[in-house]
C-alpha positions, 0 to 999 in steps of 0.5 A: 433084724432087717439089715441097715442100707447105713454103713456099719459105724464102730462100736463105741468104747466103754469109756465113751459109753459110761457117760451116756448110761450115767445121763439115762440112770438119772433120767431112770426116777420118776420124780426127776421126770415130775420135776423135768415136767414141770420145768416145761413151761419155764423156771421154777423155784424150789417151793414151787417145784415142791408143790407141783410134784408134792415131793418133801424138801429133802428128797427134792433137793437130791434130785435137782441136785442129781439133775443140775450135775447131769447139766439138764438143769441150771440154776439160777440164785435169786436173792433167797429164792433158787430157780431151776430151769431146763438148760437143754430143751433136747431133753423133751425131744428124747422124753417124747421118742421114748414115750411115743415108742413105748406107746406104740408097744403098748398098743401092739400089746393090747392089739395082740390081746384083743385078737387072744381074747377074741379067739378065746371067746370064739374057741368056748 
């Protein structure tokens, strides 16, 4: 591993740790990823997010709830209807590092197998 020209930081305790894997373990669902992408564009209530997602009543209840605890979502009672919004828009800026990483691994990965396939082919 290349060496880092950073100066070397202090690990951090597992007390300041076990928030930031709680935060990563509610984003580790797909359907709260549906529900976050849906909220993109703006807030949305529960029949509407339901419909986007083609999630059924209960299960999505548990999942906005999980996201409204994690404070990535707020919610906001208006009159019968609950709407849910985003509350930190930071959230897609990690959303995007993650998936434009993993995009790049995968096309690695599809490089290293084009090169295989080819010397295979070549080798018959």
């Amino acid at each position: 591993m290349p060496k880092s020209s950073h100066r070397k930081k202090t690990p951090k305790p597992p007390e300041y740790l076990a928030p930031v894997a709680d935060y990563f373990k509610v984003l580790s669902e797909i359907s709260r990823l549906q529900i976050l992408s849906c909220l993109r564009e703006g807030a949305m209530n529960v029949s509407e997010i339901g419909e986007a997602t083609g999630l059924g009543q209960a299960n999505l209840s548990k999942h906005l709830k999980m996201l409204t605890e994690a404070e990535i979502l707020s919610r906001q009672p208006q009159g019968v209807a609950v709407y849910y919004e985003i509350k930190d828009p930071m959230i897609f800026e990690l959303c995007e590092l993650v998936c434009d990483r993993l995009y790049e691994r995968m096309q690695q990965k599809a490089e290293k197998f084009k090169r295989l396939s080819a010397l295979s082919s070549f080798a018959k």
